[in-house]
C-alpha positions, -999 to +999 in steps of 0.1 A: -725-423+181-752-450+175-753-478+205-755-513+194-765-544+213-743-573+215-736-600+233-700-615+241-695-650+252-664-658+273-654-690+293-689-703+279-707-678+298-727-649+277-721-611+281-748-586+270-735-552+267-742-519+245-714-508+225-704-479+199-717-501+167-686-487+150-664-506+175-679-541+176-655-556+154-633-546+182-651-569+207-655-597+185-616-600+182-611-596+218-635-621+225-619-644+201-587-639+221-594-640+253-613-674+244-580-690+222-561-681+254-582-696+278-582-726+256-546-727+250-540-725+292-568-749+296-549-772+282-521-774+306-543-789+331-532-771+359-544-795+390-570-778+415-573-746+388-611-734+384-626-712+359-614-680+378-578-695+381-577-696+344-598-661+335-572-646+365-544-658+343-560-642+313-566-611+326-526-608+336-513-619+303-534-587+286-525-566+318-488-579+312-491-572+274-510-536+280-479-526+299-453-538+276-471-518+252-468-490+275-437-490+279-425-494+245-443-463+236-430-442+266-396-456+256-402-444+218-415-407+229-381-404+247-368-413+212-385-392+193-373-362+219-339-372+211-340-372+177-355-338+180-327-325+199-304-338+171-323-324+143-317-285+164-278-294+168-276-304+137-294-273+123-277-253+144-241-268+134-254-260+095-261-223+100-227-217+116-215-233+083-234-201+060-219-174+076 
């Protein structure tokens, strides 16, 4: 996959990094987000919070979010198993119905 150059600016300080150029879409949006959050928290102006106190905050809302995500997901695979289980009764209530 062809490597791209970019660079990423968050909290007003610049990121150069080299990416898949197929995922740097990607990183724009996330940079975008991280940067409407920190803007959003910033202006709460929490007394005695520094740059770090707000990028820490960040960093658990996505950590936060990445796990609820998780979650969900391990939550709908245990569905899913379910369902398959009550596909195979069901199919196996049906044949007992043809002979």
């Amino acid at each position: 996959m062809a490597q791209q150059a970019i660079t990423l600016k968050i909290a007003g300080k610049s990121y150069s990094l080299n990416i898949e150029r197929e995922k740097e879409e990607v990183y724009r949006l996330a940079e975008r987000e991280v940067n409407n959050y920190l803007a959003a928290i910033k202006q709460n102006n929490f007394k005695n919070w520094t740059d770090q106190d707000y990028l820490s905050m960040a960093a658990l809302k996505f950590a936060i979010a990445l796990v609820d995500m998780r979650q969900s997901r391990e939550v709908g695979d245990d569905d899913v198993k379910h369902l398959g289980r009550l596909g195979e009764e069901i199919d196996a209530y049906l044949n007992t119905l043809k002979g």
